[in-house]
C-alpha positions as CSV (number, residue, x, y, z in Angstrom):
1,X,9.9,-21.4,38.6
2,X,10.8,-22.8,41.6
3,X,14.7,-23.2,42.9
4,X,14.0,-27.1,44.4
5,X,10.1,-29.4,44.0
6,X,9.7,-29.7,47.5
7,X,6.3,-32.1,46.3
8,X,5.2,-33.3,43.2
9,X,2.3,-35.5,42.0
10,X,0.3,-36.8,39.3
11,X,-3.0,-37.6,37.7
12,X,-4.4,-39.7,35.0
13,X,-7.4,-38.5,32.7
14,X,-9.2,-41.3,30.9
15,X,-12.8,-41.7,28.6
16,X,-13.7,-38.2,27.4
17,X,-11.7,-35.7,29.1
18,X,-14.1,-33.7,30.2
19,X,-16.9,-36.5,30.0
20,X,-14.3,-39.1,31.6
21,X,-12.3,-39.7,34.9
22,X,-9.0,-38.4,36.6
23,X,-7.3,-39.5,39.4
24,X,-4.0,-39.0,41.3
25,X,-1.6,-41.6,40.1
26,X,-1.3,-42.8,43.9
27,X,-4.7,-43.6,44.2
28,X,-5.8,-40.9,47.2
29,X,-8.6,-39.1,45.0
30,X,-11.0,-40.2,42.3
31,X,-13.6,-38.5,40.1
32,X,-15.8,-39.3,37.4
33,X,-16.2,-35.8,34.9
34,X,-19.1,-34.2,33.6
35,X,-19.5,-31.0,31.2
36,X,-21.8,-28.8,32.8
37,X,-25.1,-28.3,30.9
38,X,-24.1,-24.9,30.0
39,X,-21.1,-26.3,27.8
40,X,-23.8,-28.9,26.3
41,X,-23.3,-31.8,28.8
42,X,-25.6,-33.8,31.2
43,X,-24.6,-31.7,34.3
44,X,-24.6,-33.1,37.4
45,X,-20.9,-34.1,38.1
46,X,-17.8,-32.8,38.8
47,X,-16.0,-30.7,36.2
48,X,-12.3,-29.5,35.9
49,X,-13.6,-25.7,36.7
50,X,-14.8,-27.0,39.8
51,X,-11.6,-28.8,41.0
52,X,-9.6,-25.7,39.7
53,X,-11.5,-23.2,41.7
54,X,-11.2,-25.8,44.8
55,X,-7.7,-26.5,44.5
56,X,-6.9,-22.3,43.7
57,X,-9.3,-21.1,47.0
58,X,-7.1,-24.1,49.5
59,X,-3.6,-22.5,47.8
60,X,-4.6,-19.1,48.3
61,X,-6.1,-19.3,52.2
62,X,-2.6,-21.1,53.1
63,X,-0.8,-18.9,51.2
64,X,-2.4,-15.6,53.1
65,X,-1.9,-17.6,56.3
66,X,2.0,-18.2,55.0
67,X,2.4,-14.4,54.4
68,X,0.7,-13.5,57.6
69,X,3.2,-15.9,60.1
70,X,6.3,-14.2,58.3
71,X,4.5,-10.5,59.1
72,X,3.5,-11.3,61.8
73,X,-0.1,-10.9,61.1
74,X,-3.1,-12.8,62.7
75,X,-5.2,-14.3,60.2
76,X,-9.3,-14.5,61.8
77,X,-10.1,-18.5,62.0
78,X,-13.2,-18.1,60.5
79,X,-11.4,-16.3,57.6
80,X,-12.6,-17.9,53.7
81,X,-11.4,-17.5,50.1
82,X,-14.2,-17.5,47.9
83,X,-13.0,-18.4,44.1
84,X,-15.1,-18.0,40.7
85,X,-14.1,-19.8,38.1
86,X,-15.8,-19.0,34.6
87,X,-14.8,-20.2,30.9
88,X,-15.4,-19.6,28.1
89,X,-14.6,-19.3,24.0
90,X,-11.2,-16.5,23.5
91,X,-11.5,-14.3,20.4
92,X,-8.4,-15.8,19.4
93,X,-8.8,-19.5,19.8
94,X,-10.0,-22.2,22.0
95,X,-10.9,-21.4,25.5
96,X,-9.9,-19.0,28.3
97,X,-10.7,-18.8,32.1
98,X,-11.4,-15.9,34.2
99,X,-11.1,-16.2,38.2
100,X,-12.3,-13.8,40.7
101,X,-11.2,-14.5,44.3
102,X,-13.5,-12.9,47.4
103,X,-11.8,-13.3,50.9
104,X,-13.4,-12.6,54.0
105,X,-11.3,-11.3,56.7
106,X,-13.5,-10.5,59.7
107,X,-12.7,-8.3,62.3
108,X,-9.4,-6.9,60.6
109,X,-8.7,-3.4,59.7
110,X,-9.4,-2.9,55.8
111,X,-5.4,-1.9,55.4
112,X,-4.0,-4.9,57.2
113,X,-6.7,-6.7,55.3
114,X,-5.9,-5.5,51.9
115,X,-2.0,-6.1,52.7
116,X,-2.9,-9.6,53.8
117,X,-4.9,-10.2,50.1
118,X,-1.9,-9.0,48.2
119,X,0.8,-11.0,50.3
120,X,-1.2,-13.9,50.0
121,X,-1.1,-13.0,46.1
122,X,2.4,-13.0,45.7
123,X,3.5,-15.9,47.4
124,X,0.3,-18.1,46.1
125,X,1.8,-20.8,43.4
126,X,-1.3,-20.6,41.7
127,X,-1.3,-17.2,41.2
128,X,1.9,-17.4,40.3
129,X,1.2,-20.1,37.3
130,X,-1.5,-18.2,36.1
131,X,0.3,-14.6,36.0
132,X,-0.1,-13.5,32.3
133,X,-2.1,-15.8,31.4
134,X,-5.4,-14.7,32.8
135,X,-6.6,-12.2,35.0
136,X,-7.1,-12.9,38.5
137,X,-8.9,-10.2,40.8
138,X,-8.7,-10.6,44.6
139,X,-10.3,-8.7,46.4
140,X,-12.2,-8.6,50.5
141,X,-15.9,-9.5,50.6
């Protein structure tokens, strides 16, 4: 949990959930939902595995970049975060996620590379929020 919200905003689902629209509260992003055809839907629209595996590959390229400047590490500018987000049913009930994250670090030594994935890791909120939850396997492309 965090010590002091340093940022905090909201978002607004209407219509079907998945099948509906969300937007920030403040007005700054939009988007109409669709349930991918392999869930049964029309495809062709945005869906919230989408804007989850979006949101998760921004958090964790900043948050390597984060780790880096306090270990004095230089991050490649071409570095990416790749992030695969898959759901599907639980044995238990409802539905789970699972999220594999592929980062490209070109040009840096597989060690300093591997200490850069885990850093980023540890201080990534998202990983964080999803700790124990689900697994989440980064790893270098």
């Amino acid at each position: 949990m965090p010590t002091k919200i340093a940022y905090s905003t909201s978002a607004t689902a209407t219509g079907g959930g998945r099948d509906g629209h969300s937007g920030t509260d403040d007005g700054s992003f939009s988007v109409d939902l669709a349930v991918p055809k392999e869930m049964g839907g029309p495809g062709g629209g945005v869906n919230p595995e989408q804007l989850f595996a979006t949101g998760y590959a921004a958090c964790f390229l900043g948050a390597m970049r984060f780790y880096a400047s306090q270990n004095k590490i230089t991050v490649p500018a071409d570095a990416k975060v790749h992030v695969t987000v898959g759901i599907g049913p639980r044995e238990d009930e409802g539905f789970g996620l699972d999220v594999a994250i592929k980062v490209a670090l070109p040009g840096l030594d597989q060690d300093v590379a591997e200490d850069l994935i885990a850093g980023g890791h540890k201080v990534c909120p998202y990983s964080h929020a999803t700790k124990g939850s689900l697994t989440v396997t980064p790893e270098r492309a």
